[in-house]
C-alpha positions in Angstrom: 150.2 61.4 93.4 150.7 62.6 97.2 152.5 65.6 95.3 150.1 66.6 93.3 147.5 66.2 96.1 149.5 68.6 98.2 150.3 70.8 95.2 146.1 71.6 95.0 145.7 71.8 98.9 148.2 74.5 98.8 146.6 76.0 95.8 143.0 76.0 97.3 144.4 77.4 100.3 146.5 80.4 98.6 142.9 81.2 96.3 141.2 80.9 100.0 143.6 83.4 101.3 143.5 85.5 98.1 139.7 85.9 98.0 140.0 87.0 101.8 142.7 89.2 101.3 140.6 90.9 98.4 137.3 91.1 99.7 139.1 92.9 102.8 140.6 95.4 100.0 137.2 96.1 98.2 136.2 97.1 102.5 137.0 100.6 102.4 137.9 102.8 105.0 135.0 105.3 105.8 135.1 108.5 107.4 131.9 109.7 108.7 131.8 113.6 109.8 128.8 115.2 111.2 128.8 119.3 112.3 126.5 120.3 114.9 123.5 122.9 114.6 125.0 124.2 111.3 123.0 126.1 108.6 123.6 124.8 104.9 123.9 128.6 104.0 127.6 128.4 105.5 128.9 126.2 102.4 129.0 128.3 98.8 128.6 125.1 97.2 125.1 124.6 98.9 124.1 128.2 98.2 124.8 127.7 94.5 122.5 124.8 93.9 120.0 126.0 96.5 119.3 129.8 95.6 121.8 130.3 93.3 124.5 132.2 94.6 127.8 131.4 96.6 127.4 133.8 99.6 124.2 133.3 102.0 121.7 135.3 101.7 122.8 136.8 104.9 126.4 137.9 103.5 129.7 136.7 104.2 130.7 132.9 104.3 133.8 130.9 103.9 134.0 127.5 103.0 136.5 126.1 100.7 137.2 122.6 102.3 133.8 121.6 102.3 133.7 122.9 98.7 136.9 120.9 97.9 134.8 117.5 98.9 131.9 118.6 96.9 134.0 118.9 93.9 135.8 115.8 94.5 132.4 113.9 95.5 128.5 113.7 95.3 126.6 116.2 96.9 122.7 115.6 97.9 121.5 118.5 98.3 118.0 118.0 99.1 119.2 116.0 102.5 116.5 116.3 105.3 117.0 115.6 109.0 113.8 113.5 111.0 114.3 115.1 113.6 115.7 118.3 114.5 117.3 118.1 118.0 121.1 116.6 118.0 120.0 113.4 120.3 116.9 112.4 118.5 118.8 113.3 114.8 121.9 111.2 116.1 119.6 108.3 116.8 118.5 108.2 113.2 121.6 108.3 111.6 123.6 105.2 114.2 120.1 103.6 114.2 119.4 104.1 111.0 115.3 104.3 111.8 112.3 107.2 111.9 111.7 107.8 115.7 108.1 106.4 115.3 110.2 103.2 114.1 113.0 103.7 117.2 110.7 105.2 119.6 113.9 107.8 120.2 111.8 111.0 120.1 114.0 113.2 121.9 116.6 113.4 124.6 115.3 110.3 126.1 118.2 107.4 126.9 117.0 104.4 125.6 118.9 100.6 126.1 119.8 97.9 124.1 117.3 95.5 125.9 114.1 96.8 124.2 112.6 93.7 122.0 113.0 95.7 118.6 116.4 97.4 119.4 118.9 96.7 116.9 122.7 96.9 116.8 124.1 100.4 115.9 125.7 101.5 113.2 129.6 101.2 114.1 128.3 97.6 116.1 127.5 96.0 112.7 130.3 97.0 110.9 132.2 95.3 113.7 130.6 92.6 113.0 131.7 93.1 109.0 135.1 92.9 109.9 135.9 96.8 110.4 137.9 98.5 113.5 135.7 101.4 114.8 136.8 104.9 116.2 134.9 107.5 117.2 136.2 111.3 119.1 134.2 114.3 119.7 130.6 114.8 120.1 128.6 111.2 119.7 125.0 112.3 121.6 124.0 108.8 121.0 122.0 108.2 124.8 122.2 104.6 124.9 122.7 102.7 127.6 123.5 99.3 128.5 120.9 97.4 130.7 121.9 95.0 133.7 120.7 92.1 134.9 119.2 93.7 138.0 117.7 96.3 135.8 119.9 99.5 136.2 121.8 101.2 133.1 125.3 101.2 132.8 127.5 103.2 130.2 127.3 101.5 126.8 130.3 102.0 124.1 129.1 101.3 120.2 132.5 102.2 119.0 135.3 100.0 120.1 137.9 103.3 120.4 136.3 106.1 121.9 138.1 109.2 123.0 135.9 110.6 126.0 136.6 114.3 125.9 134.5 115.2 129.2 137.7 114.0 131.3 139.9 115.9 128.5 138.4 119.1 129.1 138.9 118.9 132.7 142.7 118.5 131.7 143.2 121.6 129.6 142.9 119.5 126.2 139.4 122.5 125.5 139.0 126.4 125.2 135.5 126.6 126.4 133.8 123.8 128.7 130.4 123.9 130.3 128.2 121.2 132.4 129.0 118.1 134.6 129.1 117.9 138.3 132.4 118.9 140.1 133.3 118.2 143.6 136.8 119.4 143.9 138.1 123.0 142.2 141.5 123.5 142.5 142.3 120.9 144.9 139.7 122.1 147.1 136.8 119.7 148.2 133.2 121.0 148.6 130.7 119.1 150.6 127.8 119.8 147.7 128.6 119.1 144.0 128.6 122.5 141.7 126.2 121.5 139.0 126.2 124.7 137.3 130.3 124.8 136.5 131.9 126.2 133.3 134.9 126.9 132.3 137.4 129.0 129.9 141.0 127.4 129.4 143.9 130.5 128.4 147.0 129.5 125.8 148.7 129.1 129.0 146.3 126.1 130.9 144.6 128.4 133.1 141.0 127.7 133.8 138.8 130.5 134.6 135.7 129.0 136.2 132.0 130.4 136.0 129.9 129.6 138.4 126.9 131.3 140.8 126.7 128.5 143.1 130.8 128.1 143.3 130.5 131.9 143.7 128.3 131.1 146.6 130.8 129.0 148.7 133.8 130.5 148.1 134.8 134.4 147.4 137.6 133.7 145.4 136.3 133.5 141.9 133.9 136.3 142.4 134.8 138.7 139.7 135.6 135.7 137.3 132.2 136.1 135.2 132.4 139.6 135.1 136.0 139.6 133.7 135.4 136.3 131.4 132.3 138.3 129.7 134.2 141.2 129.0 137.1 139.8 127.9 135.8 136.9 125.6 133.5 140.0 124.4 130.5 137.2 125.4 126.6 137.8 124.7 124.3 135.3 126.5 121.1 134.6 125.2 118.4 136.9 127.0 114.0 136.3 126.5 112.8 139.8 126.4 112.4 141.9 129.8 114.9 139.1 131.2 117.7 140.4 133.0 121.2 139.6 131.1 123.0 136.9 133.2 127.0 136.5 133.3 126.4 132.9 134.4 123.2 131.3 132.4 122.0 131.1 128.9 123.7 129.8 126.2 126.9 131.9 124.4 125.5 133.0 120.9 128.6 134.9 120.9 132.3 135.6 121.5 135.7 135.0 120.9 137.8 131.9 121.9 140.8 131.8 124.2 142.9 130.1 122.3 144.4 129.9 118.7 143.0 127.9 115.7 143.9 124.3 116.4 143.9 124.5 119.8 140.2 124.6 120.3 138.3 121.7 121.5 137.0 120.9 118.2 140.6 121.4 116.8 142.0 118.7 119.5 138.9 116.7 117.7 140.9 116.5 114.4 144.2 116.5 116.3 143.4 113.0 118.1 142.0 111.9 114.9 145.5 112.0 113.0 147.3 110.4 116.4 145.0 107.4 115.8 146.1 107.5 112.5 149.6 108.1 112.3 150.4 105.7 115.2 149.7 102.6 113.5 149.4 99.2 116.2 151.0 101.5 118.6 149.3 103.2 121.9 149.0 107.1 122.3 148.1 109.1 124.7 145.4 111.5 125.2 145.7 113.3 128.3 146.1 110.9 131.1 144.9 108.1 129.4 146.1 105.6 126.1 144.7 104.5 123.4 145.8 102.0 120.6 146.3 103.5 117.3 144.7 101.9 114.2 145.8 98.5 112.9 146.4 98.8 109.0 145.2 95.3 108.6 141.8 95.7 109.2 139.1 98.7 107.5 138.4 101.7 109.6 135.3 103.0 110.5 136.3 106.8 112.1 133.6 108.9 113.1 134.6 112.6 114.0 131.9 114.8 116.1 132.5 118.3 115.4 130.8 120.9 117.9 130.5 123.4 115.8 129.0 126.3 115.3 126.8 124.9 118.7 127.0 127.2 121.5 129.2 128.5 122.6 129.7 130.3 119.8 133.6 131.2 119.8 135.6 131.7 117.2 139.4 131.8 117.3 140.2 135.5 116.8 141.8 135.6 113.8 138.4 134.1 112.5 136.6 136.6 114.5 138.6 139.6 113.5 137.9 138.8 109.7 134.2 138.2 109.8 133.4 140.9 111.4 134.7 143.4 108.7 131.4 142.6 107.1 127.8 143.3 107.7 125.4 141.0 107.7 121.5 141.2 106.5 119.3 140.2 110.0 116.5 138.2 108.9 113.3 140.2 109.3 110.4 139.0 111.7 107.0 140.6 111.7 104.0 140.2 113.9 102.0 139.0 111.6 104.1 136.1 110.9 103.3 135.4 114.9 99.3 135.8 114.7 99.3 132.6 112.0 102.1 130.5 113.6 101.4 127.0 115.0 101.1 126.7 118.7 104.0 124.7 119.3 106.6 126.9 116.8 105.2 129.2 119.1 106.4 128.0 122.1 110.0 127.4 120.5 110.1 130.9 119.5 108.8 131.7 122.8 112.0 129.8 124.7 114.5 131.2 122.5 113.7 134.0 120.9 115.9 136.6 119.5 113.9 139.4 117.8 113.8 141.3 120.7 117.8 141.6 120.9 119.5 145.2 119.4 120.9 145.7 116.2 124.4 145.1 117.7 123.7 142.1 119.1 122.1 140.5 116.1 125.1 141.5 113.6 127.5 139.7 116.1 125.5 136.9 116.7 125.6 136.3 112.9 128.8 137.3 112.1 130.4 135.1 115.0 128.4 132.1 113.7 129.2 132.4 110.4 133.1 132.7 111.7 132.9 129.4 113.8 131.7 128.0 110.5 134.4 129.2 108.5 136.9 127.8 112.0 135.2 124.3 111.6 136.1 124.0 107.7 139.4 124.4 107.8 139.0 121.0 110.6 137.2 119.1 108.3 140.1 119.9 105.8 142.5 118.5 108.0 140.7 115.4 108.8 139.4 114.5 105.7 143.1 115.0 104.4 144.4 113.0 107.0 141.8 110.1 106.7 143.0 110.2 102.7 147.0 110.4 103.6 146.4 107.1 106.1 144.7 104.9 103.1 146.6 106.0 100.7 149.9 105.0 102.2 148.5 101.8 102.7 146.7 101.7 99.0 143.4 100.9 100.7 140.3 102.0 99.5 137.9 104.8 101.0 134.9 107.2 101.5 133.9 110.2 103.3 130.7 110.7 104.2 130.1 114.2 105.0 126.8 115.4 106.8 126.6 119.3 107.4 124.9 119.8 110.7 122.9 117.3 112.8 120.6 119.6 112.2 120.0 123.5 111.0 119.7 126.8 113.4 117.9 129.8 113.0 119.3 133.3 112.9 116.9 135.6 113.9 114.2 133.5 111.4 110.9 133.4 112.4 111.6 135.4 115.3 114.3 132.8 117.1 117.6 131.1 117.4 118.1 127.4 118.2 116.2 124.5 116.2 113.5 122.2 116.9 111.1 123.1 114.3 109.9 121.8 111.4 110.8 125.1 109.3 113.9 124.7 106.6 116.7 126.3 108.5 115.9 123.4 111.4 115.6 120.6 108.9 117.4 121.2 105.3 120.8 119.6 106.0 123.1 118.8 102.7 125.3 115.5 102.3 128.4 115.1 100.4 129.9 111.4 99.7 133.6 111.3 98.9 134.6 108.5 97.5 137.9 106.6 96.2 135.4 104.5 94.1 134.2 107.5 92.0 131.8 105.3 89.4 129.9 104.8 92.5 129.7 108.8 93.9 131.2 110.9 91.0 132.9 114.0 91.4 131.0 117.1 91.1 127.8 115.3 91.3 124.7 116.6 92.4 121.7 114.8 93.7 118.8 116.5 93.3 116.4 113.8 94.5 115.1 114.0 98.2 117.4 111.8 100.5 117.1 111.7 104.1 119.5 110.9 107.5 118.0 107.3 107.8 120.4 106.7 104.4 123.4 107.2 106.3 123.3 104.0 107.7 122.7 101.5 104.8 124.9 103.6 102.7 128.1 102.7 104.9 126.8 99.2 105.7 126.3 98.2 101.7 130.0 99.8 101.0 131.5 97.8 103.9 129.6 94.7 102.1 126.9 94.3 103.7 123.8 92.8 101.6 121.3 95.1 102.3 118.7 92.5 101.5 119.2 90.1 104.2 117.2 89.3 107.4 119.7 91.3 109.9 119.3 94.6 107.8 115.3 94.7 107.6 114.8 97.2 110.1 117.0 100.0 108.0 114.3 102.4 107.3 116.7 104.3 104.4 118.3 103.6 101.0 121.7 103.3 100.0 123.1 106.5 98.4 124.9 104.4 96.0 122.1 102.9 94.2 120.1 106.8 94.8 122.7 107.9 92.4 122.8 105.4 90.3 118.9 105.9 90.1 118.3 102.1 91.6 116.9 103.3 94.4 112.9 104.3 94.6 112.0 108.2 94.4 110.9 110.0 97.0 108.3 112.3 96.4 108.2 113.1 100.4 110.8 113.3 103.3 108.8 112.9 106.7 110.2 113.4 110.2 108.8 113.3 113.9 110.4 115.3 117.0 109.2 115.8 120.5 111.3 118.1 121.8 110.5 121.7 122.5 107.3 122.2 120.5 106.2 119.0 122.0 105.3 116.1 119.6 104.5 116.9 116.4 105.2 115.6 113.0 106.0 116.5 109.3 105.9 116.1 105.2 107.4 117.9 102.5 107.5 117.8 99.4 109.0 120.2 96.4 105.8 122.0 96.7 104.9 122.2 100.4 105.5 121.1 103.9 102.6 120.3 106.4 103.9 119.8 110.1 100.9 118.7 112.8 100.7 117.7 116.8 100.8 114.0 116.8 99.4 113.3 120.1 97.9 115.7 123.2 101.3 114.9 125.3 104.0 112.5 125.7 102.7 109.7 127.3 103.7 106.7 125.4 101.5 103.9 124.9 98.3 106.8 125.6 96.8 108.5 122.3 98.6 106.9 120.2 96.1 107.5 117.6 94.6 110.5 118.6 95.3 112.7 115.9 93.1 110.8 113.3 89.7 112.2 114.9 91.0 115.7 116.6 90.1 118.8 114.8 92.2 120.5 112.3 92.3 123.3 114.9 93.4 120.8 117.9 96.1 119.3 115.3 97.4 122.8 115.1 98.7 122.5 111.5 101.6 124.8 109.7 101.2 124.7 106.3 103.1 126.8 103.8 103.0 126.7 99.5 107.3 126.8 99.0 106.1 128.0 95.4 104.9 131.2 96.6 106.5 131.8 100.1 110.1 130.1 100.6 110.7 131.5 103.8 108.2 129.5 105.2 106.7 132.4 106.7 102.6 132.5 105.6 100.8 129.9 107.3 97.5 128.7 104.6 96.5 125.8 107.1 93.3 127.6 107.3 92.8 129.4 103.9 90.3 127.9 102.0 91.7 127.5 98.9 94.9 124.7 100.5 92.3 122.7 102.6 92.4 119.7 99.4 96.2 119.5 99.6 95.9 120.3 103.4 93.9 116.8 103.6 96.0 114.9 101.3 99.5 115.6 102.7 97.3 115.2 106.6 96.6 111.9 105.2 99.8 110.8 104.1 101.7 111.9 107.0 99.5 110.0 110.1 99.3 106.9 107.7 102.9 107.0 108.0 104.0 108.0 111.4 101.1 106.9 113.4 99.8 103.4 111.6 103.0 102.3 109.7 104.8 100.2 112.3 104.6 103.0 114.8 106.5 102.0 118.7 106.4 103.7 121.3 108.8 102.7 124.6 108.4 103.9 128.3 111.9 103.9 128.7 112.4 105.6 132.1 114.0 108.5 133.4 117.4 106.9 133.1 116.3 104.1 130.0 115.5 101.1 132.2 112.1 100.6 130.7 111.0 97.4 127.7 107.5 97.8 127.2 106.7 98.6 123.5 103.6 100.5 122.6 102.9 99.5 118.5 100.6 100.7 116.4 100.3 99.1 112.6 96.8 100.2 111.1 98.1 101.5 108.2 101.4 98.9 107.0 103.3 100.0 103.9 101.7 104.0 103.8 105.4 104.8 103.4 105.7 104.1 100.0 107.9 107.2 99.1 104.6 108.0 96.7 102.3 111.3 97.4 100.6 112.3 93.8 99.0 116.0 95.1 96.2 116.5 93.1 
């Protein structure tokens, strides 16, 4: 009898240990990659579905790893950003939450104290088991908040590979930003604020800088000989005199080879975790500990690409720029009907006013990075694929092209922050190991949005979606969008401060409607201002996608739009001003609690907008 006792404790214990072992199986690794500031016109596989050709309307573009995922996975190609900014756009996706839900409107930093805070996105999938690693750009601006009420640096992913220190160590070819004492071993009593610095195949920095120019006469001729020979244009607002040593680099060619670039060290650092399994290695000066094959991964690589500075290796270079580009056309009269506040982005970074040379290289250098940054995403997503497949576990890319978009000359401008669809129309692609749940060659046609990035990871790590602890999530799971579980939108909306100042949006397959939400950024003040200001103080854009799909005819005022004009006006404040709108005085540095809320109009996001 004692025996047989013992015979079904061990059994219980060795199903016990089974079920664990395969509910850790069905975790699968995931791969999150996310570009930054890049167009969906650089992928042919996006151009196909979109307008129906491979190569952007503009001309030349090379893409075939990003293709290779698309054929392997699930595209959505009707993805929208809610908010276009990289900080505010970041917040949604580890967040997984509007801004008028977060209260992350821009480049604010926020904590972790705030009463309706949640954990992030690589903290809950700790807390289901996984091992998190993150290199590259993150943009994430949360802080930590002490006791005594001061920030402090916050990590949400357990392994995180810090490249500001890196760059200072060689491990870049173009750095720009942070405060430097020493230079070179010499001490200066006043920190340079304004440093950058280029990094030659042979570790030498080359450091731009007016106010290190100011203290010292030896790297005087450095900006002049760094824009000449990295063939560099800096942006320029017209009548502005050309600077060696401000405005951002829309173009040039990189020091360094393929691969040795920082984005390139990006991928490179992502295979050392990989390959050095429960073992430390190094990264510069300082160690890390590789992944442990026992537990799921969570990676997340932050590509910089194509953001400025625009530098392409110059074999990259060399090849785009046998071809010539169509420049997007601007015309004034696109300016007299143009919102206020697209106005004023125009205004700070405009780019119709630059020659003919300067626009074809500005295009062709961007398109080039682009074509760089694939080939990256080819090694890492091959990588990521080599490590779980040696260990037969199972896994999932999830693939997001560009934080955000970026203008080429459209609408008058370079940069983002607008509501228009180079800013905001940002593709997906889901790879998965599981392909019943995300086929290959797929294509999702419904409108999906960033906030699904979050729930989508969370319900393949295991999470039940339904639960208390995952109420806040604002999104759907991609999974159940393709399996066509998940409700219909009929509408993406987005909200985003920066720039143009606040102001919000709608769009449907028809038109898109962007307003100002309040008079200024005061939060807790106004909140609900915009129900009784004029249609003129909201400053509308409206444009009918049917007849103009550059977004370039504003009929806010024409007579004829005012019905669907008052529907979509409806429909959008209902949403982001009286749905479980917060607002949060966080601070200069994020210090601040106090939540503003505003809930006059619960459940108006109900994916449903029937224009009549």
């Amino acid at each position: 009898m004692k025996n047989l006792i013992k015979s079904f404790g061990l059994m219980i214990l060795f199903l016990t240990v089974s079920k664990t072992v395969n509910a850790q199986e069905q975790q699968p690794n995931i791969l999150y990659i996310l570009t930054d500031d890049q167009r969906y016109d650089s992928v042919k596989t996006f151009n196909q579905e979109i307008d129906g050709r491979e190569m952007s309307e503009l001309g030349y573009i090379e893409s075939p790893e990003v293709d290779k995922l698309a054929a392997q996975g699930t595209t959505f190609i009707n993805t929208y950003v809610q908010a276009a900014g990289c900080a505010p756009s970041r917040a949604v996706i580890l967040q997984g939450r509007y801004p008028f839900r977060s209260g992350v409107y821009e480049f604010e930093y926020h904590n972790n104290k705030a009463e309706h805070m949640k954990p992030s996105l690589p903290e809950q999938m700790v807390d289901l088991g996984y091992q998190t690693f993150h290199v590259g750009k993150l943009g994430y601006r949360l802080k930590g908040l002490s006791e005594n009420g001061k920030t402090k640096d916050y990590k949400v992913f357990q392994t995180d590979i810090n490249f500001r220190p890196l760059g200072k160590e060689g491990f870049t070819d173009y750095s720009g930003g942070g405060w430097w004492n020493k230079v070179d071993g010499v001490k200066y009593d006043k920190p340079i604020k304004d440093m950058s610095f280029f990094v030659t195949p042979e570790g030498k920095f080359e450091y731009v800088s007016k106010q290190l120019n100011e203290l010292t006469d030896k790297y005087k001729n450095v900006a002049k000989e760094t824009t000449e020979k990295y063939d560099l244009i800096r942006h320029y607002k017209k009548g502005q005199k050309k600077s060696m040593y401000k405005g951002m680099i829309i173009s040039g060619v990189s020091p360094r080879k393929a691969g040795k670039t920082r984005d390139g060290y990006y991928a490179h650092f992502l295979n050392e975790y990989l390959v050095n399994e429960k073992k430390q290695f190094s990264a510069g000066k300082l160690n890390f500990q590789g992944v442990d094959p026992s537990k799921p991964v969570f990676a997340h690589i932050g590509f910089d690409f194509p953001h400025t500075p625009v530098l392409p290796p110059a074999d990259f270079r060399a090849r785009f720029q046998k071809h010539k580009y169509n420049v997007p056309e601007f015309s004034d009269e696109e300016f007299v009907s143009m919102a206020k506040q697209m106005k004023r982005q125009v205004n700070s970074k405009p780019s119709y006013h630059f020659t003919d040379k300067e626009k074809q290289k500005m295009i062709q250098d961007y398109y080039a990075f682009c074509a760089y940054g694939d080939q990256l995403v080819g090694k890492a997503t091959k990588d990521f694929v080599a490590y779980s497949e040696k260990h037969n576990q199972p896994w999932m890319i999830i693939y997001v092209c560009g934080d955000h978009g970026w203008k080429l000359n459209e609408h008058g401008g370079v940069s983002k922050f607008t509501p228009w669809k180079w800013d905001t129309h940002n593709p997906m692609i889901v790879v998965s190991s599981d392909k019943k749940k995300f086929p290959a060659g797929k294509v999702v046609k419904r409108f999906t949005e960033f906030v699904d990035i979050a729930p989508t990871a969370l319900s393949a790590a295991g999470a039940d979606l339904n639960a208390d602890k995952y109420s806040y999530l604002d999104g759907l799971d991609l999974a159940k969008t393709v399996a066509k579980k998940a409700p219909k939108r009929d509408y993406i909306i987005g909200e985003s401060h920066a720039v143009t100042g606040p102001r919000a949006y709608i769009r449907t397959k028809d038109y898109v409607l962007s307003l100002k939400t309040r008079p200024n950024k005061k939060e807790g003040e106004n909140m609900e201002w915009a129900l009784s200001a004029s249609w003129q103080d909201l400053d509308p854009a409206l444009y009918d996608l049917n007849k103009d799909p550059r977004e370039v005819n504003n009929v806010a005022f024409q007579k004829e739009y005012q019905k669907i004009a008052k529907q979509m006006k409806e429909k959008l404040l209902n949403i982001v001003l009286g749905d479980n709108r917060v607002e949060i005085n966080w601070g200069k540095w994020g210090t601040g609690t106090k939540i503003y809320r505003s809930n006059f109009a619960q459940g108006a996001h109900d994916f449903k907008l029937h224009l009549k």
